[in-house]
FIRORO-989777 format. One record per residue: residue number from 1; residue in one letter; y, z, x of N, C-alpha, C in turn. Coordinates in steps of 0.001 Angstrom, whole numbers, plus 500000, padded with zeros to 6 digits. Layout:
residues N
REC resi resn    nyy    nzz    nxx   cayy   cazz   caxx    cyy    czz    cxx
REC  NUM    A      Y      Z      X      Y      Z      X      Y      Z      X
...
end
This chain:
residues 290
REC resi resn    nyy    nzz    nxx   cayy   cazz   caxx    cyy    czz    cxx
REC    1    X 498797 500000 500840 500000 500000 500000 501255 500000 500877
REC    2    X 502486 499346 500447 503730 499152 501122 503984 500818 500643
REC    3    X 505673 500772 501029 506083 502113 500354 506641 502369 499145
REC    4    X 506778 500833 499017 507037 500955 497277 506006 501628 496346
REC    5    X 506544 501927 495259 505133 503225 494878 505647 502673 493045
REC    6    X 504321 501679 492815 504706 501145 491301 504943 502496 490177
REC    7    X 503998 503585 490551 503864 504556 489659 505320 505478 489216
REC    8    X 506195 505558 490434 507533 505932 490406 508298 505120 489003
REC    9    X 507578 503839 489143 508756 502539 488525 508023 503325 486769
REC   10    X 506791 503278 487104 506478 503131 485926 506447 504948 485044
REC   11    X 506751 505727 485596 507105 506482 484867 508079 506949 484520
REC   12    X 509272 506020 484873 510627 506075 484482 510730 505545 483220
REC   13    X 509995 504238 482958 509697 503320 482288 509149 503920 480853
REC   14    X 508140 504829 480913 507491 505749 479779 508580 507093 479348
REC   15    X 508681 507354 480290 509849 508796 480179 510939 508295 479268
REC   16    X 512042 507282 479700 512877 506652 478938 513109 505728 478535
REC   17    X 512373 504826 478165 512367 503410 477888 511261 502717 476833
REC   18    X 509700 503672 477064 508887 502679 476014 508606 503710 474601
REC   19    X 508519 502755 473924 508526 503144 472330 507739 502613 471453
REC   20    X 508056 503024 470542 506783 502143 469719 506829 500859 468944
REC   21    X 507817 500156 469433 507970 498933 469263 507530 497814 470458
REC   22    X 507888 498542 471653 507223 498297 472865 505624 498410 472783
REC   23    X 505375 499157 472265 503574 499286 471945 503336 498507 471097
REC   24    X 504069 497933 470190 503049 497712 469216 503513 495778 469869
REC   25    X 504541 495489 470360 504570 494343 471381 503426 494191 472645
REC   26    X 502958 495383 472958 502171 494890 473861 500754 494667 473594
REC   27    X 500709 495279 472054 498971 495391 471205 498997 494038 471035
REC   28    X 499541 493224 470059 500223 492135 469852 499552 491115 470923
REC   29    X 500567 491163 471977 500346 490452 473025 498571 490118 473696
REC   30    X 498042 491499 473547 496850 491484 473918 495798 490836 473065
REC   31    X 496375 490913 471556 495212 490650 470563 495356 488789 470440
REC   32    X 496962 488466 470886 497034 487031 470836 496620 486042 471887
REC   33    X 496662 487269 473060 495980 485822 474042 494383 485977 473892
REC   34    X 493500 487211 473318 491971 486681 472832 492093 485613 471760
REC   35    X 492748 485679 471002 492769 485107 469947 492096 486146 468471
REC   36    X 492316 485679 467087 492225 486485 466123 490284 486852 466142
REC   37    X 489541 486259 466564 488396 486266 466643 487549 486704 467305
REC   38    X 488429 487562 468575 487385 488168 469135 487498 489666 468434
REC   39    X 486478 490411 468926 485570 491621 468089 485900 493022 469369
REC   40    X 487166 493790 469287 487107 494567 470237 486375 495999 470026
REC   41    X 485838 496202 468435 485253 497209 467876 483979 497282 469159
REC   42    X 483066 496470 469745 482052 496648 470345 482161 496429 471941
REC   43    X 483779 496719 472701 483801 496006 473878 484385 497821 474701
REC   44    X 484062 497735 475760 484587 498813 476791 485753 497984 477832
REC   45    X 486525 498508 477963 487930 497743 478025 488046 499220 479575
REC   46    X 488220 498016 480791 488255 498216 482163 489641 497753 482806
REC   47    X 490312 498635 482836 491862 498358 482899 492093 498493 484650
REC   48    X 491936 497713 485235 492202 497896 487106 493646 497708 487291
REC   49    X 493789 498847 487875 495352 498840 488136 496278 499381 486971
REC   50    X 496001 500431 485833 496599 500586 484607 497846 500839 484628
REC   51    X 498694 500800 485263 500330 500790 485635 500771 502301 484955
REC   52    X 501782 501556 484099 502509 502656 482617 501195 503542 481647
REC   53    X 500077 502437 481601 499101 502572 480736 498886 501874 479080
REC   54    X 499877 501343 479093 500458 501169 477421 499911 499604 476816
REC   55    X 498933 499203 478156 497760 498455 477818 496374 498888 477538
REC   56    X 496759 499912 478589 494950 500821 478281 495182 501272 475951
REC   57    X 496339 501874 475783 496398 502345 474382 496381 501356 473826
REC   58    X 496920 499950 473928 496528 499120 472985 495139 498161 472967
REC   59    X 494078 498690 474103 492943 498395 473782 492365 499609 473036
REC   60    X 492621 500525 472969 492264 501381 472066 492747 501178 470657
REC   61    X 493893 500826 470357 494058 501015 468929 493747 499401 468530
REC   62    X 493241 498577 469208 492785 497725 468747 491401 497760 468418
REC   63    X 490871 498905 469132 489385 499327 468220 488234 499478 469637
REC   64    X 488648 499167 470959 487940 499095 471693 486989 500400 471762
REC   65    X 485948 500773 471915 484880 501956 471582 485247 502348 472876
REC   66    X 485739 502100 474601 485680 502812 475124 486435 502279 476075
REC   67    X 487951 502751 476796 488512 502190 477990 488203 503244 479076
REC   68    X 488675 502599 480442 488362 503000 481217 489768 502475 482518
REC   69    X 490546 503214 482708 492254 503316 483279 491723 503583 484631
REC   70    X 492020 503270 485806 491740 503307 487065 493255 502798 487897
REC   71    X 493609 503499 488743 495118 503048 489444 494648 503946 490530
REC   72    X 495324 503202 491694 495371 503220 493121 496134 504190 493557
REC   73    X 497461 504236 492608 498871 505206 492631 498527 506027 491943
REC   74    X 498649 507599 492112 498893 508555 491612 499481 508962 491054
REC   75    X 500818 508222 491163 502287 508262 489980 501778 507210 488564
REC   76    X 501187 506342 489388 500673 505461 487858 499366 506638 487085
REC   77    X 498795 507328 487744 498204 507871 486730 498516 508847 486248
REC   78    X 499536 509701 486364 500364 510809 486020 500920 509808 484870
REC   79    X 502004 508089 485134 502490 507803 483994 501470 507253 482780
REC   80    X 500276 506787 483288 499080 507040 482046 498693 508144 481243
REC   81    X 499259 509341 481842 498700 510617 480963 500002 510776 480676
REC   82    X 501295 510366 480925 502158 510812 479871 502270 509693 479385
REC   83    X 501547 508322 478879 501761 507341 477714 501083 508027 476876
REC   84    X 499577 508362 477525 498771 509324 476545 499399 510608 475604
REC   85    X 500258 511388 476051 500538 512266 475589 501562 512118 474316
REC   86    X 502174 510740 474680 503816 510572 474306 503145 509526 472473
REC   87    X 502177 508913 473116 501991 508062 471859 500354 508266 471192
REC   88    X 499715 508897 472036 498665 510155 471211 498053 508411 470505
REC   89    X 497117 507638 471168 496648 506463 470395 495331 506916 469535
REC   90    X 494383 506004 468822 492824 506538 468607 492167 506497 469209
REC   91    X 491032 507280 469499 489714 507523 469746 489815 507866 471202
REC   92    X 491268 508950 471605 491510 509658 472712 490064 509920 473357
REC   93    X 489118 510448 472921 488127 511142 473664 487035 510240 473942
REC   94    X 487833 508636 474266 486596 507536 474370 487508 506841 475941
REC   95    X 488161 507555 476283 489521 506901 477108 489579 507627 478655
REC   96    X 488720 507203 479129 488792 507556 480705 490092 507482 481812
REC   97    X 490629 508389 482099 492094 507901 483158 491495 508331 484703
REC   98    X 491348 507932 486100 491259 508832 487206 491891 507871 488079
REC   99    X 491746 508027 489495 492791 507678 490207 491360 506738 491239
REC  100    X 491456 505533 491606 490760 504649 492441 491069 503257 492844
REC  101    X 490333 502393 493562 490616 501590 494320 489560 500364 493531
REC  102    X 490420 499095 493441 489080 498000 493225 488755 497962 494533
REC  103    X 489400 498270 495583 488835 497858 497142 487512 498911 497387
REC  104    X 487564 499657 496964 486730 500943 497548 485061 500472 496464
REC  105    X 484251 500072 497547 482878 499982 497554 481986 500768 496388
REC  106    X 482302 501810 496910 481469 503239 496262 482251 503061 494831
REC  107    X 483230 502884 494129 483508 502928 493420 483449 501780 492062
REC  108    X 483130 500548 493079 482612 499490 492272 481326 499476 491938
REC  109    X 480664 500216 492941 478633 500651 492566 478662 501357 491409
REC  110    X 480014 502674 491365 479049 503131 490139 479781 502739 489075
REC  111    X 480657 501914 489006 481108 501204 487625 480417 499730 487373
REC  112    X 479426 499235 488219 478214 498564 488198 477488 499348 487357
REC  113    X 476910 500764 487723 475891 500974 486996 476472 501627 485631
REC  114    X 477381 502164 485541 477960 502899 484174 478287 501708 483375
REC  115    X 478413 500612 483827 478396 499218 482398 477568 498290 482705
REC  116    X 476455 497933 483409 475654 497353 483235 475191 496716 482014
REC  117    X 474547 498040 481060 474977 497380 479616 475868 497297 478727
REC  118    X 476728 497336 478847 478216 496867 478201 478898 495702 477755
REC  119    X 479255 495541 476828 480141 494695 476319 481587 494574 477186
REC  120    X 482015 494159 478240 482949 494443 479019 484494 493538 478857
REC  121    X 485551 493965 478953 486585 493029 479026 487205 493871 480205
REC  122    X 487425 493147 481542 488111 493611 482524 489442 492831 482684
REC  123    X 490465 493830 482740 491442 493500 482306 492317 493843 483506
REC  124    X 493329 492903 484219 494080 493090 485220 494903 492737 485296
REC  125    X 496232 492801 485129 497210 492071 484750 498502 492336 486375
REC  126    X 498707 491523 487193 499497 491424 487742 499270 492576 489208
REC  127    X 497973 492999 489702 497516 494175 490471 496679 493593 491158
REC  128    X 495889 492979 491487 494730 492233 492562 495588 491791 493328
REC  129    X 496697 490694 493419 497649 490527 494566 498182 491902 495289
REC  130    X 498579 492758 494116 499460 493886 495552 498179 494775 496258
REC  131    X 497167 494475 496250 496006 495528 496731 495780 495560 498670
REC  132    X 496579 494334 498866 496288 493839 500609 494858 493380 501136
REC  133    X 494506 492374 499686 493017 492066 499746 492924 491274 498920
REC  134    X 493264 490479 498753 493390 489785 496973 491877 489209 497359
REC  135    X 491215 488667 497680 489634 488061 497957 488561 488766 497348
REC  136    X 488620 490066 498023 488018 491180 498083 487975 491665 496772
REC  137    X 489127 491756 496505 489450 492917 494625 488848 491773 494097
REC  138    X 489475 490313 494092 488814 489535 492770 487339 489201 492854
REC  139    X 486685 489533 494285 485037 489518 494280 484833 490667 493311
REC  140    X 485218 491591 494286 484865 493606 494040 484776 493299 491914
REC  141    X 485892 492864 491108 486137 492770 490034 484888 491847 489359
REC  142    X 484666 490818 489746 483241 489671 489840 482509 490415 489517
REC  143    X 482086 491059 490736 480397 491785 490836 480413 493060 489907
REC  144    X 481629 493752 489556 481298 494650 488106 480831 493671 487305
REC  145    X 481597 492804 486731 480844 491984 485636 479307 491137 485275
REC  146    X 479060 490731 486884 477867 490039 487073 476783 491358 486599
REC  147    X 477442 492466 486999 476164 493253 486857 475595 493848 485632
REC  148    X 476260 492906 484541 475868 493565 483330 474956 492621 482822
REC  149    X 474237 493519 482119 472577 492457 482421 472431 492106 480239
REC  150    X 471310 491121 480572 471337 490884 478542 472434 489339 478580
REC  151    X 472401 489565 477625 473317 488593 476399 474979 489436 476691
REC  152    X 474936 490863 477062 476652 491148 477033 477612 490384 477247
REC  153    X 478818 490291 476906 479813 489353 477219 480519 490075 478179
REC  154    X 481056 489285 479080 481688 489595 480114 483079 488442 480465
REC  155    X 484197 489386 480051 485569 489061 479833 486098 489250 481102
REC  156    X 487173 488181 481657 488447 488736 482756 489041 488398 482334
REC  157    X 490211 489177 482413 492124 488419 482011 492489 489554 482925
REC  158    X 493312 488187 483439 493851 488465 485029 494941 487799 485138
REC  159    X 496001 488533 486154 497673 487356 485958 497571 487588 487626
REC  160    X 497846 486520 488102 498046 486513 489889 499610 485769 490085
REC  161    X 500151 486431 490890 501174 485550 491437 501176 484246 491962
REC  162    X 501494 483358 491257 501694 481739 491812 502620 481501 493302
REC  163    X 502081 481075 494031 502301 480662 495457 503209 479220 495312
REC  164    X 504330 479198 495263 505325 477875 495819 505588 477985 497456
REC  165    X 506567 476704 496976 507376 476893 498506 508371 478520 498595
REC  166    X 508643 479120 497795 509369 480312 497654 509144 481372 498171
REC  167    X 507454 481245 497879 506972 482697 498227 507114 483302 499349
REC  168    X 507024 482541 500660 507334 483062 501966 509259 483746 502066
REC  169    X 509810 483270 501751 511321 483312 501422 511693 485120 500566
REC  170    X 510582 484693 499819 510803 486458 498532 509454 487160 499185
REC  171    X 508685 486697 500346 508684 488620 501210 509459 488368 502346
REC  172    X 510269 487844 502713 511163 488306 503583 512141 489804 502542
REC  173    X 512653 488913 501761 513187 489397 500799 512914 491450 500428
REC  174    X 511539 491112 499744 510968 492192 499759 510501 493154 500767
REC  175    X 509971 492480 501983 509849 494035 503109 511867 494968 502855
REC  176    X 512509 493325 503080 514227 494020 503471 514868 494956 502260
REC  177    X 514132 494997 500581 514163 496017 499970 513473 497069 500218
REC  178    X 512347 497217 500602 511280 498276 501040 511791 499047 501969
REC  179    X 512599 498778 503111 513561 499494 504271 514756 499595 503937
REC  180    X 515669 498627 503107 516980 499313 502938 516887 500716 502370
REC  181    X 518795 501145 502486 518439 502327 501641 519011 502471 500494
REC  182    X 518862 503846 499569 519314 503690 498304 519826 502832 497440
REC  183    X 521214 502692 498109 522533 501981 497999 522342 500750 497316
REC  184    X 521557 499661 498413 521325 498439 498645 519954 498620 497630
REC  185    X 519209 499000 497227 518235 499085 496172 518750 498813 494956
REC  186    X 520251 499706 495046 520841 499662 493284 521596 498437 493212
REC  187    X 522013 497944 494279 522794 497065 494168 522035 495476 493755
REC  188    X 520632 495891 494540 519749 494257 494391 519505 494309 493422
REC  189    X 518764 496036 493093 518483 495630 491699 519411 495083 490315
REC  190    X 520753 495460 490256 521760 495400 489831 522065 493772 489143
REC  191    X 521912 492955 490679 522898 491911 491054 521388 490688 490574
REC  192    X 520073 491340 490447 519325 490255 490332 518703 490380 488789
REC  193    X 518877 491915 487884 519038 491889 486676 520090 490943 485974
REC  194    X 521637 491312 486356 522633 490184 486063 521969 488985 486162
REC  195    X 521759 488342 487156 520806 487014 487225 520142 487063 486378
REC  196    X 519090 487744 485815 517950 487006 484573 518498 486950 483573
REC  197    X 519565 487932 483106 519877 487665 481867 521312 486391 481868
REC  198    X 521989 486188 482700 522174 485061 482905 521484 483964 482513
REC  199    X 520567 484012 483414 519462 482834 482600 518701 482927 481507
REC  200    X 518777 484125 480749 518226 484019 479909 518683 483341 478713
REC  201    X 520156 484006 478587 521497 483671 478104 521424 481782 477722
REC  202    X 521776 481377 479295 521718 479858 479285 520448 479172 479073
REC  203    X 519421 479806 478735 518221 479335 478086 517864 479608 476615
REC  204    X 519239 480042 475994 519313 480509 474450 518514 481599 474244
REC  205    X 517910 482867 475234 517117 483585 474647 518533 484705 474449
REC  206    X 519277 484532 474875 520393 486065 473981 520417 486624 475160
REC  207    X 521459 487887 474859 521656 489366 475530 520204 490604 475534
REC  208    X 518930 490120 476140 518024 490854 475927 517570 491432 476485
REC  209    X 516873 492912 476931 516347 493475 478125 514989 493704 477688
REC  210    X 514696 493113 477045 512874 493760 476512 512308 492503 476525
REC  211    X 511064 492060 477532 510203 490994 477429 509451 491515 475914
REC  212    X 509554 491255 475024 508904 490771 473505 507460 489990 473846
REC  213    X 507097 489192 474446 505945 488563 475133 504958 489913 475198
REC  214    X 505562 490659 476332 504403 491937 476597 504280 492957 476692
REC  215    X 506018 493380 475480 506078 494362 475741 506677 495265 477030
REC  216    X 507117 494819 477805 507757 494930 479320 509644 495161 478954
REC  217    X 510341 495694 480044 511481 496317 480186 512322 495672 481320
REC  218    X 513179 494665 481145 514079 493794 482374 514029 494629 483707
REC  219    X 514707 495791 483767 514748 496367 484960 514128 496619 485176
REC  220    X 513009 497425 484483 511489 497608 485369 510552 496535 485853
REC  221    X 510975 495814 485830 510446 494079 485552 510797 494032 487391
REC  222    X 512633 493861 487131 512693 493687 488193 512719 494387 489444
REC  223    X 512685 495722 489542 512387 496997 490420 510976 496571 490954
REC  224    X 510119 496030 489912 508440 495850 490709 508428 494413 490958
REC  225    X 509565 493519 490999 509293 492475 491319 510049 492631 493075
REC  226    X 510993 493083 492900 511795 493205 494758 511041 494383 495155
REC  227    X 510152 495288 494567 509570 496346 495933 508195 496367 495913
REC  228    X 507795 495177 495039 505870 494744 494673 505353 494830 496135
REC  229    X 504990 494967 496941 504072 495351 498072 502890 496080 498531
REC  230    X 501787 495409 498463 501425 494356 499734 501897 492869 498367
REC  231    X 502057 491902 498704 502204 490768 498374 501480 489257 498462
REC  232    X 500486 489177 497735 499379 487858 498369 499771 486823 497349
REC  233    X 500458 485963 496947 500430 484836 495874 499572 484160 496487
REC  234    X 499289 483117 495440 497810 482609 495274 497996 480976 494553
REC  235    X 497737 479702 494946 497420 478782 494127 497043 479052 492943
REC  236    X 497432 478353 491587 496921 478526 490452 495150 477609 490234
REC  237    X 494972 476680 491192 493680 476256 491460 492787 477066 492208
REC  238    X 493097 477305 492952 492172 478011 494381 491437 479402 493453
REC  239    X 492536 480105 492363 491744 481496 491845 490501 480947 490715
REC  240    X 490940 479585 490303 489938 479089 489155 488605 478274 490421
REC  241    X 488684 477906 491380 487593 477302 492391 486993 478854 492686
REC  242    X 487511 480150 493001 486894 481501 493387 486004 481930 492396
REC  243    X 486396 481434 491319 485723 482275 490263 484553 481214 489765
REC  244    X 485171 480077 489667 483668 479267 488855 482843 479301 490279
REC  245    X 483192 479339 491161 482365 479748 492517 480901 480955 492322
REC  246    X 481222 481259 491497 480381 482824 491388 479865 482842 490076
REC  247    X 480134 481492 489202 478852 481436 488090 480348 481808 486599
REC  248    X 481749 482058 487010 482675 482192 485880 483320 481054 485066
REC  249    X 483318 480613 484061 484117 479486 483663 485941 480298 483017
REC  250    X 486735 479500 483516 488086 479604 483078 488656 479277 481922
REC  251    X 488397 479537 480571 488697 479106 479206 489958 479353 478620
REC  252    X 490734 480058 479399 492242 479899 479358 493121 479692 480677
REC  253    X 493714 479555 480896 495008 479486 481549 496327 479455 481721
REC  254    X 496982 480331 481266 498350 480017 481157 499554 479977 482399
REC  255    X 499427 479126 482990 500387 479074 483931 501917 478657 483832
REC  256    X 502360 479527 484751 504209 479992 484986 504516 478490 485274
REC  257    X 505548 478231 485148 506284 477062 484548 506617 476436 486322
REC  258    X 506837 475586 486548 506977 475310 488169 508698 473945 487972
REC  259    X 509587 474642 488041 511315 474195 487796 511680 473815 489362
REC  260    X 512285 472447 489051 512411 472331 490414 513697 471507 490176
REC  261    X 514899 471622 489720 516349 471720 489574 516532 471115 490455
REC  262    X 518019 469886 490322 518511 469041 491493 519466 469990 492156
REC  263    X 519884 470232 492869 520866 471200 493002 521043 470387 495273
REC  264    X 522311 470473 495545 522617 470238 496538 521767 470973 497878
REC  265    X 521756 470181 498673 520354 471044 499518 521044 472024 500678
REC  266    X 520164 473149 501111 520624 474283 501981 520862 475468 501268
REC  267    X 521594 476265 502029 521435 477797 501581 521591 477890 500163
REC  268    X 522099 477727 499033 522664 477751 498360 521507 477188 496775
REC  269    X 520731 475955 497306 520069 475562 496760 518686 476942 496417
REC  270    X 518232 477294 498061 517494 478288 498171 517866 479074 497274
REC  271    X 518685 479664 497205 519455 481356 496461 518908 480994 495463
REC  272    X 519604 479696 494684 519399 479693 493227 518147 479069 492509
REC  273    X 517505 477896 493357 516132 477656 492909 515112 478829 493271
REC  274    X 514960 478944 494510 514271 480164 494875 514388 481301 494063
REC  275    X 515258 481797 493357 515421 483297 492847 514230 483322 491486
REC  276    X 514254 481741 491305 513552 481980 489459 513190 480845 489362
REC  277    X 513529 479996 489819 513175 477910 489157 512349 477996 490317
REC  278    X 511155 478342 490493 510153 477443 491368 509331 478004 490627
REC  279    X 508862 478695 489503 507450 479456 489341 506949 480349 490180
REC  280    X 507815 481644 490486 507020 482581 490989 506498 484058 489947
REC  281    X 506574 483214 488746 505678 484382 487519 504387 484465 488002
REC  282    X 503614 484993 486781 502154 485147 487164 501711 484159 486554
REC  283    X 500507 483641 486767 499635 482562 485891 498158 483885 485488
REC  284    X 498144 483227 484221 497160 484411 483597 495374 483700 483649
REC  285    X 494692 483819 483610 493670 483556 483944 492871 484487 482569
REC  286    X 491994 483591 481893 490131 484544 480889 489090 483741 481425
REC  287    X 488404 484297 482371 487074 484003 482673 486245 483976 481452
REC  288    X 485030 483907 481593 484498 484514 480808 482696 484326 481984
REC  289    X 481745 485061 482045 480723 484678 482529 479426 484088 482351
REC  290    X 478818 482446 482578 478242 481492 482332 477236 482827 481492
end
């Protein structure tokens, strides 16, 4: 891990910011990219990397019989037990929270054998890149699923950072937030919030600070986008060749938009294509296993 510490971000985020409109945006979100037809009454819902947590509760109140919250950060799992506390979802006593690694070996053996037979949806949204292993976690994540034996279904939805020409450019960027101090933190963060809603503005979406999509919060958005570290973006091909590699087919995909604006060339071009018009969102990825 860099020294950025997501769990800090994200329990600012629960403390003063998410609500239950925010929840019921991010249930939403989850139930629309399965689509109306899948059946979460019979699935155990494997949340790697559970951030805020306020995905782990809306696989629960969508009926899931059993999640299972796992984070690397210790602040992220402190802000999972106060989503827990704050919005009290159903079937609390089916809802596992502890603190671990997709990297760590021992820990993928025994969540091999504790779902073996399971109905599984492993769910990762935007966390296999910052791990300083992205190969590794999206095997380590694989081989839980392979190991569930039968007819079970075996789900991934996964968002990885898309790799442009940019990406080298925004970790320079990011180590030089990770070492500045205070000051220069409030100020980036400040000066690159102004920026989105700028563009959001000139893209007709309004004066808005709440991604509606997933439930997500502008500034917390952008706090984990300038201090996200370790940092691996990834081809949006190369993660779909890894996975059908290992027996997975890719039945969705939604990939970040790739803007590439005429704009006069040199510094200037950089600043402003680079900041947001090249596609450095996530592209979302649903396996599912042959």
């Amino acid at each position: 891990m860099g020294s950025f510490s997501f769990g800090r971000n994200w329990k600012r985020f629960i403390e003063y910011v998410a609500n239950d409109e925010i929840m019921q945006n991010a249930q939403d979100s989850l139930k629309n990219f399965f689509g109306d037809d899948l059946d979460f009454s019979n699935k155990v819902f494997l949340d790697i990397g559970c951030g805020s947590g306020i995905f782990s509760i809306a696989a629960l109140n969508l009926g899931c019989k059993r999640v299972i919250s796992i984070d690397v950060d210790s602040n992220s799992v402190e802000a999972t037990q106060m989503a827990k506390e704050k919005f009290k979802p159903k079937n609390l006593e089916n809802w596992e929270i502890f603190l671990g690694s997709i990297l760590d070996t021992s820990l993928v053996d025994r969540l091999k054998k504790q779902l073996e037979n399971e109905n599984i949806i492993l769910y990762s949204w935007g966390v296999l890149h910052h791990t300083g292993n992205l190969q590794l976690a999206m095997q380590n994540a694989m081989d839980i699923l392979k190991s569930v034996r039968g007819g079970g279904t075996k789900y991934a939805y996964i968002a990885l950072y898309n790799k442009t020409e940019a990406s080298s450019w925004w970790l320079k960027k990011k180590k030089y937030y990770n070492k500045t101090n205070i000051f220069m933190k409030i100020i980036l963060v400040f000066l690159y919030t102004v920026f989105l809603t700028f563009e959001d503005i000139r893209k007709g979406r309004g004066l808005n600070m709440y991604d509606k999509g997933r439930g997500m919060y502008k500034i917390t958005d952008v706090i984990d986008w300038l201090g996200g570290m370790p940092y691996e973006p990834i081809f949006n091909d190369d993660v779909i060749n890894f996975w059908e590699k290992s027996g997975f087919c890719c039945i969705k995909n939604n990939k970040t938009m790739y803007y590439n604006p005429i704009y006069p060339k040199g510094y200037f071009y950089k600043l402003f294509v680079y900041l947001k018009q090249v596609g450095l969102g996530c592209n979302e990825f649903l396996f599912v296993k042959k």
